[in-house]
C-alpha positions as CSV (number, residue, x, y, z in Angstrom):
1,X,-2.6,-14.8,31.7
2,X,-2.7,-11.2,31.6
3,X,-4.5,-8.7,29.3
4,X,-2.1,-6.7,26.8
5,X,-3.9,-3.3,26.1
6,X,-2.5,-0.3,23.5
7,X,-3.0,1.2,20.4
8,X,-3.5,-0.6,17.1
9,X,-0.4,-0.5,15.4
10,X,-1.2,-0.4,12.0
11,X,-4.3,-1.0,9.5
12,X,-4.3,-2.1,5.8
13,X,-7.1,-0.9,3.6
14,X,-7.1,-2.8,0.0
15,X,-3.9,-3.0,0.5
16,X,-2.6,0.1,1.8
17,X,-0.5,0.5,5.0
18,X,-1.7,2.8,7.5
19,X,0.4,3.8,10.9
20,X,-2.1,4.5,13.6
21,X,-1.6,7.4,16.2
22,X,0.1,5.3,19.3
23,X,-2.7,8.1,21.3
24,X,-5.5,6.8,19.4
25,X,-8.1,5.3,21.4
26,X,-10.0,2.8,19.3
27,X,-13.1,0.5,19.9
28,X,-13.8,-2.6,18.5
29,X,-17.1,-4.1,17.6
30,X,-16.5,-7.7,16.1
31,X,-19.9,-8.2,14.7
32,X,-22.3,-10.9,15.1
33,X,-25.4,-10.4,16.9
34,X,-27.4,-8.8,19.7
35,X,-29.5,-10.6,21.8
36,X,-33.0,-9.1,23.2
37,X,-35.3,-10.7,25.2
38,X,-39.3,-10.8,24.5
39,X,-41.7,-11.3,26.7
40,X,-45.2,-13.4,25.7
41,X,-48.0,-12.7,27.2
42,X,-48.2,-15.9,29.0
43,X,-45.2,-15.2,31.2
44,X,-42.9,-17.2,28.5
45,X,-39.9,-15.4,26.2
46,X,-38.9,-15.3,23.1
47,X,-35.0,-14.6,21.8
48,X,-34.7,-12.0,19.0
49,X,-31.5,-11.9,17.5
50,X,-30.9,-8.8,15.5
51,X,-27.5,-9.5,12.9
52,X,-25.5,-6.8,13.1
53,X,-21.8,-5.3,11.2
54,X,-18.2,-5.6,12.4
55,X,-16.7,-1.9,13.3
56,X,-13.8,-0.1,14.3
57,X,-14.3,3.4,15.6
58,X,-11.9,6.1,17.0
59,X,-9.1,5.3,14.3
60,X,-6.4,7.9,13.8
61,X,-4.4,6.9,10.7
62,X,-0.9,8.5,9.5
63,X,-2.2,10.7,6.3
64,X,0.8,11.7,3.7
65,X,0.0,14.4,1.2
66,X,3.0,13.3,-0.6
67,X,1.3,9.8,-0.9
68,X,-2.0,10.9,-1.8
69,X,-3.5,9.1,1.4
70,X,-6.3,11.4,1.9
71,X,-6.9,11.1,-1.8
72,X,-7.0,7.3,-1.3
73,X,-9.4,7.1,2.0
74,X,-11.9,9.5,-0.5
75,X,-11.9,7.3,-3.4
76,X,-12.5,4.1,-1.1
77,X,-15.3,5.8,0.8
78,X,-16.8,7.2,-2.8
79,X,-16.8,4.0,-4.2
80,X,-19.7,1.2,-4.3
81,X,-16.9,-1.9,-3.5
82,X,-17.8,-2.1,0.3
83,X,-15.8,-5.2,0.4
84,X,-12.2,-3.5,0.6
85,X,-9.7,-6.2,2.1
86,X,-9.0,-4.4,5.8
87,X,-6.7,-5.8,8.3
88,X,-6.0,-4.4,11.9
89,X,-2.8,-4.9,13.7
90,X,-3.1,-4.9,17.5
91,X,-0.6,-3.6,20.4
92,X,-0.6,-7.3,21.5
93,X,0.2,-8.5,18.4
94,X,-2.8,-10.0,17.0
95,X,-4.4,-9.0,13.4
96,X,-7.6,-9.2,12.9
97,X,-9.1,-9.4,9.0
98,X,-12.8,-8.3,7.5
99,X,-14.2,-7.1,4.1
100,X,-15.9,-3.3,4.4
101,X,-15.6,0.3,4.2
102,X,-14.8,3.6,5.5
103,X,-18.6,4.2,6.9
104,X,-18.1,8.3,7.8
105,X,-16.5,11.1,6.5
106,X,-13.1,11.1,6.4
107,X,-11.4,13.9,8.9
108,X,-8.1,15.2,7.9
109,X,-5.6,17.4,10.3
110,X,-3.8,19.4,8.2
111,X,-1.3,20.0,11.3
112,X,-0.8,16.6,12.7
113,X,-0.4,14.6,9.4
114,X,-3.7,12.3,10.7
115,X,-7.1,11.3,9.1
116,X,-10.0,9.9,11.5
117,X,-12.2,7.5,9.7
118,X,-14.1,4.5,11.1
119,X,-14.4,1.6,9.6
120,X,-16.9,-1.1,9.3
121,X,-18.4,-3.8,7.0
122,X,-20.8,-7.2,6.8
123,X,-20.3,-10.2,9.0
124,X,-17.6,-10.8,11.4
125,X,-14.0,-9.4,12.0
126,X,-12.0,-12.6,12.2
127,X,-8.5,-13.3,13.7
128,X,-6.1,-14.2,11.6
């Protein structure tokens, strides 16, 4: 079966549709755990699991100034729900779905109509 790279197509936050830049290069973190291996000093190991957040990074979403968008990104990263409804629509179709937040600043480009913002929240990003 072969692989089906690209940008994401689109993301919803609470709701609100976002285009993404087709040059955006994103990466996605699914969230889980890590695993790190301890050694005891009897030449046995120990397994450390360390929980950690579903992301998305590298996201450059369509930002209308006519919609308010980069109004809306402020107000979601300002607020204290960090359980926004997000879904992400990949090139190969797929749509992945998570609760969280905008977790940097919120970057707009005045001359390309963009804002970069990464997401990220608790538990897992899930396939829908």
């Amino acid at each position: 079966m072969t692989a089906i790279g690209g940008p994401i197509q689109e993301v919803t936050i609470d709701g609100r549709l976002f285009p993404v830049a087709a040059d955006a290069d994103t990466t996605r973190d699914l969230g889980g755990f890590t695993n790190e291996v301890s050694p005891n000093g009897d030449g046995s190991a120990r397994l450390l699991k360390t929980r950690i957040p579903w992301s998305i990074e590298g996201l450059t979403l369509q930002c209308d100034d006519a919609q308010a968008d980069q109004e809306f990104l402020q107000n979601v990263s300002n607020s204290n729900d960090w359980t926004n409804a997000i879904t992400i629509k990949f090139a190969s179709g797929l749509v992945y779905q998570g609760k969280g937040t905008i977790t940097d600043k919120v970057e707009f480009s005045s001359s390309k109509a963009t804002a970069s913002v990464k997401l990220g929240g608790p538990g897992q990003l899930t396939q829908q």
